[in-house]
VEXTIPA-666291 format. One line per field, with one value per residue (C-alpha): x, y, z; residue number from 1. Coordinates in pm, whole numbers, plus 32768, in hexadecimal, padded with zeros to 4 digits. Example, Ala and Ser with C-alpha at 12.3 -4.5 7.8 and 13.67 -1.06 7.14 Angstrom:
VEXTIPA-666291
px	(84CE, 8557)
py	(7E3E, 7F96)
pz	(830C, 82CA)
num	(1, 2)
//
This chain:
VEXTIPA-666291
px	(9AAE, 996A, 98C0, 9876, 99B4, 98F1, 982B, 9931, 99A1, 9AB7, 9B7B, 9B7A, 9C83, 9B4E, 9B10, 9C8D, 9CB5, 9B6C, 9C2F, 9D84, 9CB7, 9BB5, 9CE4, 9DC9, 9C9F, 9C5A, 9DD6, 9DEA, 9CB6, 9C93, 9CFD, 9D7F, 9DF6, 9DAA, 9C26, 9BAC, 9A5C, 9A34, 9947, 9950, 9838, 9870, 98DC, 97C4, 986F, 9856, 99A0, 9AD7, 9C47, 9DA6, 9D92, 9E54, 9D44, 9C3C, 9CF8, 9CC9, 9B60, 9AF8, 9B8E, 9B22, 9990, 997D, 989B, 9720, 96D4, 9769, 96CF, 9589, 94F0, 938D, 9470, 9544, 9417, 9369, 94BF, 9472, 92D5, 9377, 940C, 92FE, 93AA, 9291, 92FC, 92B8, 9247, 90E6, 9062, 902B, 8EE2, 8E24, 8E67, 8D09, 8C41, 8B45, 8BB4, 8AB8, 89D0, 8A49, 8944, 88BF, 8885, 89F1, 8AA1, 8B27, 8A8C, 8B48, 8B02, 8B0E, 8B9A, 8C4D, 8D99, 8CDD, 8C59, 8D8B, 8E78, 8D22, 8D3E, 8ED6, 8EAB, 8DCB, 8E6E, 8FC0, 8F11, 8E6B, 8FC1, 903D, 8F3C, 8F43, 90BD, 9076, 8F7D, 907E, 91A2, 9102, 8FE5, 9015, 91A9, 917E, 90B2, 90A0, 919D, 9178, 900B, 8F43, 8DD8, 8E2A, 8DF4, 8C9D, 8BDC, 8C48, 8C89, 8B91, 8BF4, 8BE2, 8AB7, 89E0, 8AA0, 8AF1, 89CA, 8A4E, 8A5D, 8B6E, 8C45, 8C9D, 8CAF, 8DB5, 8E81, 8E91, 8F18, 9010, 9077, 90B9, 91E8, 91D1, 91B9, 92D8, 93AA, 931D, 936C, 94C8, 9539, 94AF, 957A, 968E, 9650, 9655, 9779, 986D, 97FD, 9910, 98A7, 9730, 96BE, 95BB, 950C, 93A0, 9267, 92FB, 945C, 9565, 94C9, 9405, 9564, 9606, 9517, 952F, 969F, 9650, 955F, 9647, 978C, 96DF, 975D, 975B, 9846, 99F4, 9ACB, 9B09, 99C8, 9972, 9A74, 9988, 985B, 98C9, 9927, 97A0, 9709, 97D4, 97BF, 9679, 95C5, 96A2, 97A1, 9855, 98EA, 988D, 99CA, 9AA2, 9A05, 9ACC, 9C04, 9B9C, 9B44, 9CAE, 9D47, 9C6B, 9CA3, 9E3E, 9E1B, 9D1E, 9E53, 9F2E, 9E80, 9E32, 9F99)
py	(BB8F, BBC5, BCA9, BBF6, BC9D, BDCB, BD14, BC78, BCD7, BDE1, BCF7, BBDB, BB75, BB86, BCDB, BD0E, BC7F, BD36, BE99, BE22, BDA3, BECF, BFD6, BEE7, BF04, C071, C0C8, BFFE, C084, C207, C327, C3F5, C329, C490, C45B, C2FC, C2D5, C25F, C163, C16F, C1C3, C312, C35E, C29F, C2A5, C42C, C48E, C482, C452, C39E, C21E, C22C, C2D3, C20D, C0E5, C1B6, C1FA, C08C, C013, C146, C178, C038, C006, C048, BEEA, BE78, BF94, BF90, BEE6, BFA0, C0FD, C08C, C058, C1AA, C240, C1C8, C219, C370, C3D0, C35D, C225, C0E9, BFAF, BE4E, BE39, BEC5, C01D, C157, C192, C2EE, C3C8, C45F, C33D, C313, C20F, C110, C0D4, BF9D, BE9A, BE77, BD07, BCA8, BD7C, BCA2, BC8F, BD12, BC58, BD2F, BC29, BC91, BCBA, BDBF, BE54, BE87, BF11, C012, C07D, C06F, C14F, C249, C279, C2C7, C3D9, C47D, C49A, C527, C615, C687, C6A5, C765, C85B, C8AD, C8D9, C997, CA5E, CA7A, CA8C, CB89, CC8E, CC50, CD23, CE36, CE78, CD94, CE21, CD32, CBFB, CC76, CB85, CA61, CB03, CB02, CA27, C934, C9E0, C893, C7A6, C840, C8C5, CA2B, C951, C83B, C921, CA0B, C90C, C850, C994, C9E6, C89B, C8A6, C9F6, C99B, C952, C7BF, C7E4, C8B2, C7AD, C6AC, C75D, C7B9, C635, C5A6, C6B6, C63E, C4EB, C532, C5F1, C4A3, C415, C44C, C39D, C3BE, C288, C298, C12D, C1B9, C137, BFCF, C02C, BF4E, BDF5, BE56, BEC0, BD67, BC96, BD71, BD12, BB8F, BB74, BC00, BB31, B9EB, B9CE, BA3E, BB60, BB38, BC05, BC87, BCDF, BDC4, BE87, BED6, BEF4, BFF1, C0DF, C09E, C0DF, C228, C2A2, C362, C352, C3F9, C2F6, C413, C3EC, C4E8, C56C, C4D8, C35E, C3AD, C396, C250, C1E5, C257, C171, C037, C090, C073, BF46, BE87, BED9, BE5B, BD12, BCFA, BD60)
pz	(A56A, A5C5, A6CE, A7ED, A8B4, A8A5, A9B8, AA8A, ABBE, ABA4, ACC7, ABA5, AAA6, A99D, A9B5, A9C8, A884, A7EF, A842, A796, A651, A642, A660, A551, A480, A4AD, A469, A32C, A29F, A31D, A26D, A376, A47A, A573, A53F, A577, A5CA, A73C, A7CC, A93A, AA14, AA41, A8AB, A803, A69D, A6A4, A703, A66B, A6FC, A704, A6EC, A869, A8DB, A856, A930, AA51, AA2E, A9DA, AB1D, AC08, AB85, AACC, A986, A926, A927, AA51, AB39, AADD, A986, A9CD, A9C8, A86C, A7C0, A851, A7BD, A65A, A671, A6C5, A5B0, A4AE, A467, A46D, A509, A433, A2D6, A346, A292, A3AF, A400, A3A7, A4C3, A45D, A445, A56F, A6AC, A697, A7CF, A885, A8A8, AA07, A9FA, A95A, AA6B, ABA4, ACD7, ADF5, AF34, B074, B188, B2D2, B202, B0F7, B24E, B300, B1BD, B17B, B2FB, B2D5, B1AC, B22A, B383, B2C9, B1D9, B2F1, B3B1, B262, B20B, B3A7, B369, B223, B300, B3FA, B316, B1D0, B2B8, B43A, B479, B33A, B3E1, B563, B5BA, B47A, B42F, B55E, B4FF, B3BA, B49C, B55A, B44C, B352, B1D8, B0DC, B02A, B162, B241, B1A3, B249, B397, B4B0, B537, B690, B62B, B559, B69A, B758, B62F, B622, B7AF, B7B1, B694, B74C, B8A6, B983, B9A9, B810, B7EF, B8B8, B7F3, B6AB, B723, B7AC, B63A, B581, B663, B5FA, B4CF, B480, B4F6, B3B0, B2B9, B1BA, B153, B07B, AF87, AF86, AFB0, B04F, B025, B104, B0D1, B0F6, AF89, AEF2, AF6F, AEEB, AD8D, AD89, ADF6, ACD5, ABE0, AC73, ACB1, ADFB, AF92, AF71, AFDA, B06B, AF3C, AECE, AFD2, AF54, AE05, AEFC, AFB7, AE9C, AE0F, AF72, AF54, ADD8, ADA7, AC87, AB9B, ABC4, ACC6, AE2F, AF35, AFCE, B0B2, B004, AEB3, AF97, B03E, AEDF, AE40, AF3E, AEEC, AD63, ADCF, AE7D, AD50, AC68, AD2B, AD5C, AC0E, ABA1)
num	(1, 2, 3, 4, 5, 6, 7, 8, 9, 10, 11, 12, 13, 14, 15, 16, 17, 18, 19, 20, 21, 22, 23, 24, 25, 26, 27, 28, 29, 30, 31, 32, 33, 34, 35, 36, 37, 38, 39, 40, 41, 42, 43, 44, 45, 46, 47, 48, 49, 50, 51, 52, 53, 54, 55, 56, 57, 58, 59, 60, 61, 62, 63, 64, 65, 66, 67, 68, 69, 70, 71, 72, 73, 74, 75, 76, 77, 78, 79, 80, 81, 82, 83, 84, 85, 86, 87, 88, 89, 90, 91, 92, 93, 94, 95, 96, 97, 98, 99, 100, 101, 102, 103, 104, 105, 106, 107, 108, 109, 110, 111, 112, 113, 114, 115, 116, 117, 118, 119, 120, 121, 122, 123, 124, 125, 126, 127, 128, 129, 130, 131, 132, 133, 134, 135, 136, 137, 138, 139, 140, 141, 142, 143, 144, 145, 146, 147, 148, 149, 150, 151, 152, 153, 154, 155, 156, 157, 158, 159, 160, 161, 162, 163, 164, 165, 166, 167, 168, 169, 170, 171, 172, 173, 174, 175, 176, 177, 178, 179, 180, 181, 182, 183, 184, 185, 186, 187, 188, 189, 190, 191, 192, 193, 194, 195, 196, 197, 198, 199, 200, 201, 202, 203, 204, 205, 206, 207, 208, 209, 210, 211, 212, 213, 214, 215, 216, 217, 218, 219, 220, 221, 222, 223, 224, 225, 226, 227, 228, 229, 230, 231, 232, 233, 234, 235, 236, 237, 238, 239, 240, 241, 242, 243, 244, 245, 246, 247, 248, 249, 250, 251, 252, 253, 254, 255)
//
């Protein structure tokens, strides 16, 4: 049988029938049936357990193909271990200097205008965010006199002028009520997902492009555990619970 399960969606008799020939094989062919290498997400071929629980695993994380090819491959790289029949390169060797006249040329339209204005408005609210949090809520209330001028490291960027008048806002009362309603906010989120700068629309068409298709029922199932597993193939909290309960109801479907 060949590997193309390992890609399937977990929902799918396919990848059903992937599990039950990949554990067959293992059993037949492993030497302690208590440390089989496991190839879900979150294992990556460096842990060992029971066949039962390798099951488990390949239906709640999925596999390193399936998830993300760009992160399987990163895996291998890794660990030292080239990819194709080509030689490594010399890590010492020089990067050669990229020709100015082969590179493309980027054409700045109104679209390349408005993602560039997009981008920078959401890294200034981010590094304000990053002022306020690491610098200003720090020391307002236990050493003040730190907040009379911008840091060092930051006096460059900031005219003596703008920064008091930055941290007398970040201080006041209309802030504060501000601060405290978005915390409130906030905290009614249960379940924090983890699809980045893209959100969810990037994830879904991920999944699409990997399915073939406009996602089911059923497939939202798988794309809401990968809006919710963070990078190390891991739920946050209360999510592994949600995801527990869409793991029972897969096996029963698939049953």
């Amino acid at each position: 049988m060949d590997r193309d399960w390992m890609s399937a969606n977990r929902l799918t008799v396919k990848y059903r029938e992937g599990v039950d020939f990949f554990l067959e094989f293992s059993a037949k062919n492993a030497d302690n049936l208590d440390l089989v290498h496991c190839p879900c997400l979150k294992c990556g071929n460096m842990e060992r357990m029971k066949i039962d629980q390798i099951r488990e695993h390949l239906f709640k994380n999925g596999t390193l193909t399936m998830d993300d090819p760009d992160d399987y491959d990163d895996d291998f790289a890794l660990w030292g271990q080239s990819i194709g029949g080509e030689s490594e390169s010399d890590p010492a060797a020089p990067e050669p200097e990229p020709d100015p006249d082969s590179q493309p040329k980027k054409k700045n339209g109104p679209e390349a205008k408005h993602s560039t204005l997009k981008t920078a408005g959401r890294r200034w609210k981010d590094w304000k965010a990053f002022l306020t949090r690491n610098l200003i809520f720090k020391y307002k209330d236990k050493v003040p006199a730190m907040l009379d001028r911008p840091p060092d490291a930051y006096a460059s960027c900031y005219n003596p002028e703008d920064w008091k008048e930055f941290v007398a806002k970040r201080c006041s009362p209309e802030w504060a009520k501000k601060r405290k309603k978005m915390q409130d906010i906030r905290s009614q989120n249960t379940y924090n997902h983890h699809a980045g700068r893209g959100g969810v629309k990037k994830v879904e068409e991920k999944l699409e492009k990997e399915l073939g298709h406009q996602l089911t029922i059923y497939d939202r199932a798988d794309l809401w555990i990968r809006i919710h597993t963070n990078k190390n193939g891991e739920l946050d909290g209360p999510a592994q619970e949600v995801a527990d309960r869409i793991v029972s109801s897969i096996y029963h479907i698939c049953a």
